[in-house]
HTML snippet that shows the backbone in 3Dmol.js (N, CA, C, O; Angstrom):
<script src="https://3Dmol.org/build/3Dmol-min.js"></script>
<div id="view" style="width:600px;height:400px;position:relative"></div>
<script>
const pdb = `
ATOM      1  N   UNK A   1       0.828  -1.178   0.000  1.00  0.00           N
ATOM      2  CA  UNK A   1       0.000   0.000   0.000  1.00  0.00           C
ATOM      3  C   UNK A   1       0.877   1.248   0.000  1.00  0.00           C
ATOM      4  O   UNK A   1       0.681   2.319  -0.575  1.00  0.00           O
ATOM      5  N   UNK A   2       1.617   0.967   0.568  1.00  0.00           N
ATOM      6  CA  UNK A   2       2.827   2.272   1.058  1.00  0.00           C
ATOM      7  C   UNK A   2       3.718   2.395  -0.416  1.00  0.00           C
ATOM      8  O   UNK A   2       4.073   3.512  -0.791  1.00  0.00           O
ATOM      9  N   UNK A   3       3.986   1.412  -1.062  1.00  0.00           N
ATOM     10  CA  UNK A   3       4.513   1.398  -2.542  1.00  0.00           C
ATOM     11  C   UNK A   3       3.509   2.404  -3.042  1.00  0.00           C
ATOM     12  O   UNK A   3       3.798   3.595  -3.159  1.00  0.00           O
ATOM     13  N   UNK A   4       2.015   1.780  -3.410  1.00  0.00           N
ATOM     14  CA  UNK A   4       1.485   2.489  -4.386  1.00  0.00           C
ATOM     15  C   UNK A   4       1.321   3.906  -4.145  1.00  0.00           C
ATOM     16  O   UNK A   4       1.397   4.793  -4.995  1.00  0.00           O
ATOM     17  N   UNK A   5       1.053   4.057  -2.718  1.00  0.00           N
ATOM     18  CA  UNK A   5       0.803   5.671  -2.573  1.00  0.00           C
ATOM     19  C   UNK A   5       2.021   6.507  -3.298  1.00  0.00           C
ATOM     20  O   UNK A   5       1.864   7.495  -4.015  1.00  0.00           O
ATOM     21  N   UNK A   6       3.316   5.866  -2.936  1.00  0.00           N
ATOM     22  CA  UNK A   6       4.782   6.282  -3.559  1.00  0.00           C
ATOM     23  C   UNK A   6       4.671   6.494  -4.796  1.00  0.00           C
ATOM     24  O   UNK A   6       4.845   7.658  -5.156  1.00  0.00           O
ATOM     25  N   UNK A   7       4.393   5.599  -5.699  1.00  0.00           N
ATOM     26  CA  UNK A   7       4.700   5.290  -6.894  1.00  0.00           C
ATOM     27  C   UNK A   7       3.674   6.372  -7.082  1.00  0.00           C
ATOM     28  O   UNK A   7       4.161   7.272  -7.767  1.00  0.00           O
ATOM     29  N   UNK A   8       2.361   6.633  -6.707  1.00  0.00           N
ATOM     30  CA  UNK A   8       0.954   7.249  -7.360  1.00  0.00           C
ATOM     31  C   UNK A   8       1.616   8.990  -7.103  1.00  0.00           C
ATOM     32  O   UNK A   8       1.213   9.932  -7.785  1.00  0.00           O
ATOM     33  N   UNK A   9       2.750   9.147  -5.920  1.00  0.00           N
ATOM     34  CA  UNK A   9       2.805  10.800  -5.560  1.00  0.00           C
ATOM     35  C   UNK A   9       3.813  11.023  -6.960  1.00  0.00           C
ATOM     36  O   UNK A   9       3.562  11.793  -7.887  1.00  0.00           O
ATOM     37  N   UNK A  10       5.068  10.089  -6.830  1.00  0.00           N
ATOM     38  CA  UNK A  10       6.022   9.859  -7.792  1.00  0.00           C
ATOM     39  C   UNK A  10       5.025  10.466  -8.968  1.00  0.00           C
ATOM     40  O   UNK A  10       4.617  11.623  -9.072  1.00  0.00           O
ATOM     41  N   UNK A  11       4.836   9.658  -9.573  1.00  0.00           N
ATOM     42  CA  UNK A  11       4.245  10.006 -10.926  1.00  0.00           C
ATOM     43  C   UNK A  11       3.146  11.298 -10.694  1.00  0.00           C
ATOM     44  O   UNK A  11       2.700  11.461 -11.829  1.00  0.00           O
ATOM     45  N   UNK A  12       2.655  12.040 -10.035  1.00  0.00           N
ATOM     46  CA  UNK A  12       1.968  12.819 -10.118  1.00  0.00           C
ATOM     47  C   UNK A  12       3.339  14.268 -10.317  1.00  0.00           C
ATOM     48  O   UNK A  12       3.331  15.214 -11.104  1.00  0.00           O
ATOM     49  N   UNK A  13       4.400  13.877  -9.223  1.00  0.00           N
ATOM     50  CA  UNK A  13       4.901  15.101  -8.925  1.00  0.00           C
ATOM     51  C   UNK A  13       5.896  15.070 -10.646  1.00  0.00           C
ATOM     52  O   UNK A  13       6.197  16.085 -11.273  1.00  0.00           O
ATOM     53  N   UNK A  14       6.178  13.833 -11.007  1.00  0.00           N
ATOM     54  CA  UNK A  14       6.994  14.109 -12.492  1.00  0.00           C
ATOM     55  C   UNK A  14       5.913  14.602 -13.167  1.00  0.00           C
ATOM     56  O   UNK A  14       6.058  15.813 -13.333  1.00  0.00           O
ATOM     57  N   UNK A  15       4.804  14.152 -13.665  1.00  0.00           N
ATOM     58  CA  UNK A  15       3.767  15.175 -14.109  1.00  0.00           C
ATOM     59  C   UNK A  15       3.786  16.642 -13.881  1.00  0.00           C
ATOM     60  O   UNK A  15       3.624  17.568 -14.676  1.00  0.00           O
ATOM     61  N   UNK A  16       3.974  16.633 -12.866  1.00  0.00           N
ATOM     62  CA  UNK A  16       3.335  18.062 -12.510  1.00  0.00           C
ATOM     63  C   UNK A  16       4.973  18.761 -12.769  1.00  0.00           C
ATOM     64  O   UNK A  16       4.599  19.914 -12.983  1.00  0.00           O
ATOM     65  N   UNK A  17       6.391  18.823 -12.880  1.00  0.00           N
ATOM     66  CA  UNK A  17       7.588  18.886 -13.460  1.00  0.00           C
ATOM     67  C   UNK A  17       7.209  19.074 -14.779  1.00  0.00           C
ATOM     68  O   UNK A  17       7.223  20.163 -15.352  1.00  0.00           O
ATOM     69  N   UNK A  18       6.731  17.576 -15.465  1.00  0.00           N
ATOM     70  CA  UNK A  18       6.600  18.065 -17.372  1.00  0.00           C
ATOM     71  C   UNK A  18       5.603  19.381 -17.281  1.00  0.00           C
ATOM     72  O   UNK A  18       5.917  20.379 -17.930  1.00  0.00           O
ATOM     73  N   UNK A  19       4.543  19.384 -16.570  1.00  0.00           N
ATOM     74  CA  UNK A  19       3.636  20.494 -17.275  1.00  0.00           C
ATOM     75  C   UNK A  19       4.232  21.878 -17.001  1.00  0.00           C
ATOM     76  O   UNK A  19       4.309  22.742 -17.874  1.00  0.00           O
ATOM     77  N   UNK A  20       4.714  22.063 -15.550  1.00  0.00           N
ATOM     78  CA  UNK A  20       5.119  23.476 -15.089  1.00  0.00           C
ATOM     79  C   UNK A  20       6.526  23.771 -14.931  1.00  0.00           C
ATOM     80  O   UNK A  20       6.899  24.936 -15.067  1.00  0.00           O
ATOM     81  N   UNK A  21       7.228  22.988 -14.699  1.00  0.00           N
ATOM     82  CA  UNK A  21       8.906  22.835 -14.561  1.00  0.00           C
ATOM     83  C   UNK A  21       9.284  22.563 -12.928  1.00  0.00           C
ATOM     84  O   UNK A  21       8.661  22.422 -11.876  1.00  0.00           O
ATOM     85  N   UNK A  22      10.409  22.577 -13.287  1.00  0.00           N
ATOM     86  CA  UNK A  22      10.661  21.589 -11.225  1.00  0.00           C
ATOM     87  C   UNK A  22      10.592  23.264 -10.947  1.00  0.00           C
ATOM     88  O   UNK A  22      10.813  24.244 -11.657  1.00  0.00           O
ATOM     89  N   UNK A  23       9.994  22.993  -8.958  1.00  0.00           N
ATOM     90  CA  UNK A  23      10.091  24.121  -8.352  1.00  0.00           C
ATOM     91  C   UNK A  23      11.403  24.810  -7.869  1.00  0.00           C
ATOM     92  O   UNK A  23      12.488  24.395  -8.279  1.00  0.00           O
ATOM     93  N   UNK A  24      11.309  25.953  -6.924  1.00  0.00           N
ATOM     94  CA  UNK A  24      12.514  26.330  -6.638  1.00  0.00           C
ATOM     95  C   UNK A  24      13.172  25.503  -5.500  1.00  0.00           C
ATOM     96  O   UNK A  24      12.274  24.836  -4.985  1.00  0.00           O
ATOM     97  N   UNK A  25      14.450  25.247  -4.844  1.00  0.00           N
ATOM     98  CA  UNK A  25      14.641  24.960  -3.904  1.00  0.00           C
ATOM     99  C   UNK A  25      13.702  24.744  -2.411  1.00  0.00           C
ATOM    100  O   UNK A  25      13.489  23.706  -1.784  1.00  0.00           O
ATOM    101  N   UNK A  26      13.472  25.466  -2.270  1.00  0.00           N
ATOM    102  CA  UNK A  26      12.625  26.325  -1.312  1.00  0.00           C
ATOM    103  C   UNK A  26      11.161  25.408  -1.268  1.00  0.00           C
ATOM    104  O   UNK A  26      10.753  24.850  -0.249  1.00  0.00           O
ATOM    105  N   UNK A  27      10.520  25.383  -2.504  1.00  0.00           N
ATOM    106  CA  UNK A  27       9.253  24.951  -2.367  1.00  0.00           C
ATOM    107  C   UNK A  27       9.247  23.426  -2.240  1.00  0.00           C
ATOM    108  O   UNK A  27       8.355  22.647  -1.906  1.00  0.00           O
ATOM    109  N   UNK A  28      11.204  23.139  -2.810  1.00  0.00           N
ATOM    110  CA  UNK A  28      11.184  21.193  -3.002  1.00  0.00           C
ATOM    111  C   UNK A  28      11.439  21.215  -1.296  1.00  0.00           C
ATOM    112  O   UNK A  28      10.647  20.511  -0.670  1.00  0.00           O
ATOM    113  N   UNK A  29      12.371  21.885  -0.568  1.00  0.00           N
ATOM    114  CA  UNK A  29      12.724  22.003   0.926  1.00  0.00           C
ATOM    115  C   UNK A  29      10.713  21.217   1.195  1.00  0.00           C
ATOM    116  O   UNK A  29      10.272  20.124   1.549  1.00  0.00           O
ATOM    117  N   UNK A  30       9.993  22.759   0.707  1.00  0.00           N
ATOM    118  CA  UNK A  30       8.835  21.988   2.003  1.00  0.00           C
ATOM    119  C   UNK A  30       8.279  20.842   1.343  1.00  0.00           C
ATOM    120  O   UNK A  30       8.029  19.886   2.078  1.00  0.00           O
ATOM    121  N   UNK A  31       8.096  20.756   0.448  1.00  0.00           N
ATOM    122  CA  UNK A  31       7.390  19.746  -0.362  1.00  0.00           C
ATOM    123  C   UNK A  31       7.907  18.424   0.409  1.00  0.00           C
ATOM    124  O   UNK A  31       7.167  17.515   0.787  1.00  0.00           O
ATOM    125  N   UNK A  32       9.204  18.473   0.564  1.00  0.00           N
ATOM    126  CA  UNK A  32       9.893  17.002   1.517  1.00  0.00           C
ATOM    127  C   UNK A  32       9.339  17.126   2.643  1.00  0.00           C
ATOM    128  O   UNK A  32       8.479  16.343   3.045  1.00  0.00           O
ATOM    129  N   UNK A  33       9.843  18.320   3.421  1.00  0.00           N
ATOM    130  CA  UNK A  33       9.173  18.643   4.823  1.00  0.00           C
ATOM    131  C   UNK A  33       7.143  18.125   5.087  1.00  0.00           C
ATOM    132  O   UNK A  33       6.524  17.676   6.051  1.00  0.00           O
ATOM    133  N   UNK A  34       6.739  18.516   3.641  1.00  0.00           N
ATOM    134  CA  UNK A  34       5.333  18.096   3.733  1.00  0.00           C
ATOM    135  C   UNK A  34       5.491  16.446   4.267  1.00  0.00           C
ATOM    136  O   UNK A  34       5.255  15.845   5.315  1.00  0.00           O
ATOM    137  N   UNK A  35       6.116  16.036   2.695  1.00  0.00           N
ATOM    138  CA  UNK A  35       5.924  14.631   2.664  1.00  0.00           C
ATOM    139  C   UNK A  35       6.505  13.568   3.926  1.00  0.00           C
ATOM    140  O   UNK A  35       6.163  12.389   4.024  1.00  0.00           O
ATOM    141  N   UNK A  36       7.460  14.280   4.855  1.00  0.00           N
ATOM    142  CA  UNK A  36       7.862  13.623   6.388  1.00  0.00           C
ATOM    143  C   UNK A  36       6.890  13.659   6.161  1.00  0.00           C
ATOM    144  O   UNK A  36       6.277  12.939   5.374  1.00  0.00           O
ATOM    145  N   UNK A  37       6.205  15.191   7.305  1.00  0.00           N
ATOM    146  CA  UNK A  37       5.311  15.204   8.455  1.00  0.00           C
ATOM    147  C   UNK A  37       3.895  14.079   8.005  1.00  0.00           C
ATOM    148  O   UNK A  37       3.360  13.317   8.810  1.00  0.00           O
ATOM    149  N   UNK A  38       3.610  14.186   6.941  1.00  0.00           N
ATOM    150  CA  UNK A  38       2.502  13.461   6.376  1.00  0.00           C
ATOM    151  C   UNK A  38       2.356  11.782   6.811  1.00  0.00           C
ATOM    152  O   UNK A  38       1.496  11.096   7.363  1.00  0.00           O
ATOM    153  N   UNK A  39       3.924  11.521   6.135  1.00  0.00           N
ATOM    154  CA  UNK A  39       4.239   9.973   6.960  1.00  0.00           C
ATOM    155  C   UNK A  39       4.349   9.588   8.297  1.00  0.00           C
ATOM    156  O   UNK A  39       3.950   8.525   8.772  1.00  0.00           O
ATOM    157  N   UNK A  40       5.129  10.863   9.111  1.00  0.00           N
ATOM    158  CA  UNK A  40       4.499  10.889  10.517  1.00  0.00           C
ATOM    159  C   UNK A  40       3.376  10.695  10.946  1.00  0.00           C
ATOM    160  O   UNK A  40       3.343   9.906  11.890  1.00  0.00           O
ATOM    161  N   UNK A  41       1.809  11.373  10.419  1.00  0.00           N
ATOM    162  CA  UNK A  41       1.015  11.651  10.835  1.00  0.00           C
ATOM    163  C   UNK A  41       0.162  10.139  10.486  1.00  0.00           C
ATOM    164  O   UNK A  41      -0.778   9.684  11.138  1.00  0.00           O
ATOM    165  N   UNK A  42       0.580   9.746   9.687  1.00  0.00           N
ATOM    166  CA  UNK A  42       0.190   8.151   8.874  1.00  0.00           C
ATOM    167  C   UNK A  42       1.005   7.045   9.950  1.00  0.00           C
ATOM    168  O   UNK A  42       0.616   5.914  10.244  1.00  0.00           O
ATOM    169  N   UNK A  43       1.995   7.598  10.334  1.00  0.00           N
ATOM    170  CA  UNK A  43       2.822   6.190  11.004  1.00  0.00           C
ATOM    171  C   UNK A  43       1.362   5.820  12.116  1.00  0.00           C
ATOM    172  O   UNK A  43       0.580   4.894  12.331  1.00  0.00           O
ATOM    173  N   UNK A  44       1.730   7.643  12.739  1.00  0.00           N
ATOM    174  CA  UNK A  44       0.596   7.610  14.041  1.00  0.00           C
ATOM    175  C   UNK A  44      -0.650   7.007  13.973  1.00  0.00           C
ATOM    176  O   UNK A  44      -1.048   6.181  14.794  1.00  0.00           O
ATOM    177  N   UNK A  45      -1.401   7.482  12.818  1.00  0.00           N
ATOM    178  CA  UNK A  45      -2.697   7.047  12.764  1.00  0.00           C
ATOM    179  C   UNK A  45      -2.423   5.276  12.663  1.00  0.00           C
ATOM    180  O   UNK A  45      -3.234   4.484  13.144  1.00  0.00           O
ATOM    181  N   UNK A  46      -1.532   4.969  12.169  1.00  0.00           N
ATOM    182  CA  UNK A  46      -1.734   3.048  11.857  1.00  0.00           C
ATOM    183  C   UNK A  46      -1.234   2.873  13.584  1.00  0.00           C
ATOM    184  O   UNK A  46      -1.885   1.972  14.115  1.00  0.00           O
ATOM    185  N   UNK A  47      -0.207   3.559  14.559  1.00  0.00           N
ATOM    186  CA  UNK A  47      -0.232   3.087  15.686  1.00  0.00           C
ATOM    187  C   UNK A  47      -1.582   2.965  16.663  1.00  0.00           C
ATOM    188  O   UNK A  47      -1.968   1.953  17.250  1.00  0.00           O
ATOM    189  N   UNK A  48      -1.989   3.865  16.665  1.00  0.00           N
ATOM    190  CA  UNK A  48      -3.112   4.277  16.959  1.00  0.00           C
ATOM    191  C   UNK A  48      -4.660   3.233  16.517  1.00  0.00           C
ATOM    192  O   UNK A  48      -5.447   2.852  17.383  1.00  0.00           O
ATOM    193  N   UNK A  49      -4.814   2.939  15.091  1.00  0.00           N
ATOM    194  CA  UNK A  49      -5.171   2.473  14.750  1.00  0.00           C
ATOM    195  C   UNK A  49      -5.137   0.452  15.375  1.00  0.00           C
ATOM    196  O   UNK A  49      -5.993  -0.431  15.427  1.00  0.00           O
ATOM    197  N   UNK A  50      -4.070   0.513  15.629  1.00  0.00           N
ATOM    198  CA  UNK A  50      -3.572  -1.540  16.434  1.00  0.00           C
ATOM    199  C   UNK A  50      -4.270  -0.826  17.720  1.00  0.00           C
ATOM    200  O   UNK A  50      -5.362  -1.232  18.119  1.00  0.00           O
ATOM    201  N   UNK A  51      -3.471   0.448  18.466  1.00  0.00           N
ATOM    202  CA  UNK A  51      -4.061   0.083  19.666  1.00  0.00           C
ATOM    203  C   UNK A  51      -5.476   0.123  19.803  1.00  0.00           C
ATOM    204  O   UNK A  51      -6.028  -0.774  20.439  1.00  0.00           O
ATOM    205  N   UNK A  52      -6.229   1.174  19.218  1.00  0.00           N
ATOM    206  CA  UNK A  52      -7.733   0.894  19.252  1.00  0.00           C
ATOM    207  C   UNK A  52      -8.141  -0.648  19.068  1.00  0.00           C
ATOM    208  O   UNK A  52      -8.570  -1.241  20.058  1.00  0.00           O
ATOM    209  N   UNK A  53      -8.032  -1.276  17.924  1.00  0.00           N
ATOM    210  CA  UNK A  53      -8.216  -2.766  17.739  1.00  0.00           C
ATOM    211  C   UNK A  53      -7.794  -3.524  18.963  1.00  0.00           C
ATOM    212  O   UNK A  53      -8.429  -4.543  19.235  1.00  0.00           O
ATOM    213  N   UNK A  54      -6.571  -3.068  19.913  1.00  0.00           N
ATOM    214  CA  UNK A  54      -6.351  -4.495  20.960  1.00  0.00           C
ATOM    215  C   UNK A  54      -7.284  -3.516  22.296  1.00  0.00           C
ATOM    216  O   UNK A  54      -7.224  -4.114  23.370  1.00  0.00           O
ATOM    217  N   UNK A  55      -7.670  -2.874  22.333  1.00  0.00           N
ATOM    218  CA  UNK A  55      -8.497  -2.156  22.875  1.00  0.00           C
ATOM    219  C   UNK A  55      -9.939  -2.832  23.116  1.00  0.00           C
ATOM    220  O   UNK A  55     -10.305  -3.288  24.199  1.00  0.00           O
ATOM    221  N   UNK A  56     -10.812  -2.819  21.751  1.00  0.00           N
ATOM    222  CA  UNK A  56     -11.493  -3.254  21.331  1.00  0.00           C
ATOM    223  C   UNK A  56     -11.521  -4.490  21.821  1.00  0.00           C
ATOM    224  O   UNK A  56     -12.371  -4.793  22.659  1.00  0.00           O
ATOM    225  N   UNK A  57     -10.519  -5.458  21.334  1.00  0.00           N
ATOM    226  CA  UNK A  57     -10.288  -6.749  21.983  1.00  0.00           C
ATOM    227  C   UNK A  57     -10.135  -6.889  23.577  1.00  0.00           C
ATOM    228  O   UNK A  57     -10.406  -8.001  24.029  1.00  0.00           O
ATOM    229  N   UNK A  58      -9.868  -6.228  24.176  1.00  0.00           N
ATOM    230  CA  UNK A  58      -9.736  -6.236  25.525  1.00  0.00           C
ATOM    231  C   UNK A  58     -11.180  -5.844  26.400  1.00  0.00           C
ATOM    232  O   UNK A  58     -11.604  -6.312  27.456  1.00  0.00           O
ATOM    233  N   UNK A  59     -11.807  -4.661  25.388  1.00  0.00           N
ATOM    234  CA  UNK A  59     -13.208  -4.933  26.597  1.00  0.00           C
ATOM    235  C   UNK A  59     -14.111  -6.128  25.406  1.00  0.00           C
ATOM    236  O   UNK A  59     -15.194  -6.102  25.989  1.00  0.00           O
ATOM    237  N   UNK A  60     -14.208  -6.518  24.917  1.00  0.00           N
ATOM    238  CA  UNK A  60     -14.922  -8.175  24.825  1.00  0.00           C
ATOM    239  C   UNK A  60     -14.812  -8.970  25.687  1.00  0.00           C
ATOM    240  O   UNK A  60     -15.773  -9.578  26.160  1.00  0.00           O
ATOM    241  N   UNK A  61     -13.406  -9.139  26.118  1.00  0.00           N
ATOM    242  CA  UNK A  61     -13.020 -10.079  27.033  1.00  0.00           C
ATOM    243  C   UNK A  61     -13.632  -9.640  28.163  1.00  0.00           C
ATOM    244  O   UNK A  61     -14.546 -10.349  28.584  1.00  0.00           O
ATOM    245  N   UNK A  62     -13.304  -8.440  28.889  1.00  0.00           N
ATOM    246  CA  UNK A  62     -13.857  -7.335  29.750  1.00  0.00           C
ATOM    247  C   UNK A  62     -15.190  -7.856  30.093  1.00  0.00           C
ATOM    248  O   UNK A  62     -15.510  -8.240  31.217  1.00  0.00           O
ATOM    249  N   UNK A  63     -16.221  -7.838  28.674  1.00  0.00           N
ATOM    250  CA  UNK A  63     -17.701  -8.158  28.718  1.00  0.00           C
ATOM    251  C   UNK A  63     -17.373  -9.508  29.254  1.00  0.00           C
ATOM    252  O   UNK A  63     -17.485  -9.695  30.466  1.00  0.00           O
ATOM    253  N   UNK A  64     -17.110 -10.147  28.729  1.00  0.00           N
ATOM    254  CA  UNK A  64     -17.209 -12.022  28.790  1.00  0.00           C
ATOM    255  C   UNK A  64     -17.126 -12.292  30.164  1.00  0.00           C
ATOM    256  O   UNK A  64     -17.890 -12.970  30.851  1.00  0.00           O
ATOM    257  N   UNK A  65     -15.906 -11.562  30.551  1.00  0.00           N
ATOM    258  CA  UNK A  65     -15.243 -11.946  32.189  1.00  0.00           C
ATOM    259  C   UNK A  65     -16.611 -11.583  33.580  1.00  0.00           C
ATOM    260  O   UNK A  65     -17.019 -12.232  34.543  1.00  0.00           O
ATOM    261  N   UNK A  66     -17.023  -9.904  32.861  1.00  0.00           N
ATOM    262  CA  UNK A  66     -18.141  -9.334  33.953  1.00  0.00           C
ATOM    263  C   UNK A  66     -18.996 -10.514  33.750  1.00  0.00           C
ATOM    264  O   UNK A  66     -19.336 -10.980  34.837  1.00  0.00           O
ATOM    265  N   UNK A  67     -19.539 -11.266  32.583  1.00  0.00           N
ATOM    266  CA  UNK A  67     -21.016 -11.817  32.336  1.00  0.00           C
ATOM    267  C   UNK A  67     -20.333 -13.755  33.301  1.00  0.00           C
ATOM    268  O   UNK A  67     -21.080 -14.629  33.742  1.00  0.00           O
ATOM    269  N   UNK A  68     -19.302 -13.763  33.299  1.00  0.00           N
ATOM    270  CA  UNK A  68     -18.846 -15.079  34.013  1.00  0.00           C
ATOM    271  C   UNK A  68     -18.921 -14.702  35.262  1.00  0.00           C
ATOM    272  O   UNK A  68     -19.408 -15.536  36.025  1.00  0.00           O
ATOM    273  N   UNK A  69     -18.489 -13.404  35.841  1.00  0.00           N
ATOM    274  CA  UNK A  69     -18.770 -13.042  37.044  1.00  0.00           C
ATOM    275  C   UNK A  69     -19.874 -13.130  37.557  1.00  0.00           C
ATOM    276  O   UNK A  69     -20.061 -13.855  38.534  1.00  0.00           O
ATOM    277  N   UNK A  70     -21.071 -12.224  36.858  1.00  0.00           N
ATOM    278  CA  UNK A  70     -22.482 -12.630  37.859  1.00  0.00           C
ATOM    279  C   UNK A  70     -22.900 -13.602  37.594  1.00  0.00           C
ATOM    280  O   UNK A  70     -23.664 -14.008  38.470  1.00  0.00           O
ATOM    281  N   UNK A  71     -22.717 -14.716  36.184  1.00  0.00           N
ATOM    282  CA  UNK A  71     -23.011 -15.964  36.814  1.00  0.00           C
ATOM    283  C   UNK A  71     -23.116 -16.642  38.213  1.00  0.00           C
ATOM    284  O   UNK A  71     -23.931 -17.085  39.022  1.00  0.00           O
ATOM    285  N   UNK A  72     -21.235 -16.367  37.906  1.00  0.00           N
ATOM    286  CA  UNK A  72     -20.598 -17.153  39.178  1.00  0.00           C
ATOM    287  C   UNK A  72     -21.523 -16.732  40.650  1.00  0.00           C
ATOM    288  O   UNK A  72     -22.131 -17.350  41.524  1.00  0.00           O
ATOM    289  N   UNK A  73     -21.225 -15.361  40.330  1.00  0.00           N
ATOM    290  CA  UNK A  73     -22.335 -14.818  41.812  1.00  0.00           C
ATOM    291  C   UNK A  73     -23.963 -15.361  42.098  1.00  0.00           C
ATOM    292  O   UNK A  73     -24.447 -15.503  43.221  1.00  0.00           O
ATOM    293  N   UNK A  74     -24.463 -15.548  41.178  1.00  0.00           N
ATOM    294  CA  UNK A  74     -25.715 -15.822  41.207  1.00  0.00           C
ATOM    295  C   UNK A  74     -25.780 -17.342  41.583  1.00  0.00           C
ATOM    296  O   UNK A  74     -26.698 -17.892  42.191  1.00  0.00           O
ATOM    297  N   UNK A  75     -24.540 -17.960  41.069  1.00  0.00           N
ATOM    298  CA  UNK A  75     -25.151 -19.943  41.217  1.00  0.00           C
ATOM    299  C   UNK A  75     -24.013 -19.671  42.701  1.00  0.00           C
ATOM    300  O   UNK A  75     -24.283 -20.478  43.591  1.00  0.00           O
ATOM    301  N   UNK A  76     -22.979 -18.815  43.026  1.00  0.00           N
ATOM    302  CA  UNK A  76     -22.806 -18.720  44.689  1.00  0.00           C
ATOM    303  C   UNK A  76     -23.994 -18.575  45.594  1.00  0.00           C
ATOM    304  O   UNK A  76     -24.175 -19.341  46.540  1.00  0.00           O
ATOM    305  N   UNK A  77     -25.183 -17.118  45.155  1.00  0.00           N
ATOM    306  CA  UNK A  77     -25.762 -17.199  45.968  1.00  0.00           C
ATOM    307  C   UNK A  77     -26.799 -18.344  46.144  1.00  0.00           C
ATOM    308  O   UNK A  77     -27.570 -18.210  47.094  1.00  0.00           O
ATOM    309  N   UNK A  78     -26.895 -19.150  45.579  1.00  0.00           N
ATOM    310  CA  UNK A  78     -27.817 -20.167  44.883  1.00  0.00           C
ATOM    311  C   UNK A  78     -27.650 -21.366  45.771  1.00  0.00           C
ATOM    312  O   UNK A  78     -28.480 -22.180  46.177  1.00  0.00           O
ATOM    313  N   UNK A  79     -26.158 -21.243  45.997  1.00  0.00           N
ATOM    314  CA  UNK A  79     -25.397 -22.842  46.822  1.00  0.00           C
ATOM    315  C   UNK A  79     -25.776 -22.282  48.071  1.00  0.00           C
ATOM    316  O   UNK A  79     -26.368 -23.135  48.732  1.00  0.00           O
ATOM    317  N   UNK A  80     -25.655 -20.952  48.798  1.00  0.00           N
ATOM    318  CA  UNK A  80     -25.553 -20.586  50.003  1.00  0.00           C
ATOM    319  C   UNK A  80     -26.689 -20.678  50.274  1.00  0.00           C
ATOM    320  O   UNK A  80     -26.846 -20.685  51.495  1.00  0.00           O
ATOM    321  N   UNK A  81     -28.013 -20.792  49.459  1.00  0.00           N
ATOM    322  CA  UNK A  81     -29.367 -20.930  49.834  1.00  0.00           C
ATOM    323  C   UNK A  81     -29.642 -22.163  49.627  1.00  0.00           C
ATOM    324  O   UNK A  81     -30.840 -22.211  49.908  1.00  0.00           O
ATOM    325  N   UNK A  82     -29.346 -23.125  49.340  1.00  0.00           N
ATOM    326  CA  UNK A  82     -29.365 -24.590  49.263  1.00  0.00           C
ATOM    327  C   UNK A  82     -28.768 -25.038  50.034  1.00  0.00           C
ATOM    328  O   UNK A  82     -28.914 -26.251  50.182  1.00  0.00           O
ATOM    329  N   UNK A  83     -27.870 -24.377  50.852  1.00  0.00           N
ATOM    330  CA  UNK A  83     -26.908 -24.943  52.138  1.00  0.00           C
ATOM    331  C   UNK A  83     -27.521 -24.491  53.158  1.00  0.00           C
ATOM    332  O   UNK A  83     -27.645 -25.293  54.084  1.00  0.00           O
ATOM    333  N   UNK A  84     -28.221 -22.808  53.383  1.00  0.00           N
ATOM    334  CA  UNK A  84     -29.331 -22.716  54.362  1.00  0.00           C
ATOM    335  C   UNK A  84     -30.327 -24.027  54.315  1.00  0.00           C
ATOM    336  O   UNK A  84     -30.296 -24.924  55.158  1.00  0.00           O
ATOM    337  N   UNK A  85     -31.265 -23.982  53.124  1.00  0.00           N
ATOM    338  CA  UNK A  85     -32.311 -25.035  53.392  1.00  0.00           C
ATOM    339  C   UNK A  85     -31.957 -26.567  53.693  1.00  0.00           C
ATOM    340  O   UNK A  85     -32.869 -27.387  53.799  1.00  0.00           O
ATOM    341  N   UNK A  86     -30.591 -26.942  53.832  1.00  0.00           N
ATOM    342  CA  UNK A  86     -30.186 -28.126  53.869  1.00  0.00           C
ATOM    343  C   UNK A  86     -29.633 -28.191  55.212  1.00  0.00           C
ATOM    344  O   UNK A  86     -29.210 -29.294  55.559  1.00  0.00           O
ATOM    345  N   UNK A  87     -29.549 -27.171  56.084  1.00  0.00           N
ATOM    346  CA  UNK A  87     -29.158 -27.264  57.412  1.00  0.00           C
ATOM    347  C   UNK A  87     -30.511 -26.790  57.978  1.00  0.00           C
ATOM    348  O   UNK A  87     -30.486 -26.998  59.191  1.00  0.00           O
ATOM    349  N   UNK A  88     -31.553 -26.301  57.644  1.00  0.00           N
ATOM    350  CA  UNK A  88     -32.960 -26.400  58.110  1.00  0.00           C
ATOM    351  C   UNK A  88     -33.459 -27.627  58.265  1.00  0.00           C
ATOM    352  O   UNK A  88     -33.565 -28.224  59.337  1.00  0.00           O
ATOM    353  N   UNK A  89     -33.814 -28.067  57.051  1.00  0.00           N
ATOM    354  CA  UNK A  89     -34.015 -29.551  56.746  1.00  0.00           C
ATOM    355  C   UNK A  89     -33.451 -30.599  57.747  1.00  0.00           C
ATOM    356  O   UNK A  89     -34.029 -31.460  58.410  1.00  0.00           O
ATOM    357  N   UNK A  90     -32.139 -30.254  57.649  1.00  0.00           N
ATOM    358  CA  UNK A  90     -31.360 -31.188  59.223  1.00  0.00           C
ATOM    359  C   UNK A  90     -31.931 -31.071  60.462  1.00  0.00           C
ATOM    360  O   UNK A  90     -32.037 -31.912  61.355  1.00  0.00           O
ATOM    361  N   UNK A  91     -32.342 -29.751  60.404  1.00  0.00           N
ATOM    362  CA  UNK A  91     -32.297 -29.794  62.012  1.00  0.00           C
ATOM    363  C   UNK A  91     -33.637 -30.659  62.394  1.00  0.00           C
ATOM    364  O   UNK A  91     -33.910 -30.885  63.573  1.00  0.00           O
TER     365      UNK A  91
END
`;
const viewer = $3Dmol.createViewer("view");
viewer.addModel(pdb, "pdb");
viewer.setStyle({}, {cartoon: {color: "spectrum"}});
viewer.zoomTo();
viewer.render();
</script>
């Protein structure tokens, strides 16, 4: 993906050379300076982008774990009332 975007600026910016002529120093200076910060701002967004996804993945689990929890709580309180009526029953 990172090729084609290359190859697609590549060929736009030789285009844009045949029609108007190369720029001055100055405008190639920012034109690079653009093209960092741009890849910076792209690195970020794809970092950004994993952590949201293991994020994502982490409250699923999150859900799963709470919904095993009040199970668990509910068939606890369940035994503790079957262990009341079973020491009633005894007596």
């Amino acid at each position: 993906m990172k090729r084609v975007e290359e190859s697609i600026l590549s060929r736009n910016y030789k285009k844009h050379i045949q029609d108007y002529g190369s720029p001055s120093p100055f405008w190639e200076q920012e034109l690079e300076s653009l093209h960092f910060v741009i890849e910076m701002k792209n690195e970020r967004i794809r970092e950004l982008d994993k952590r949201l996804i293991h994020m994502e993945t982490v409250k699923e689990k999150n859900l799963m774990l709470e919904e095993k929890i009040s199970t668990l709580q509910q068939e606890n309180e369940d035994l503790h009332v079957r262990g009341r009526n079973q020491v009633v029953m005894s007596r």
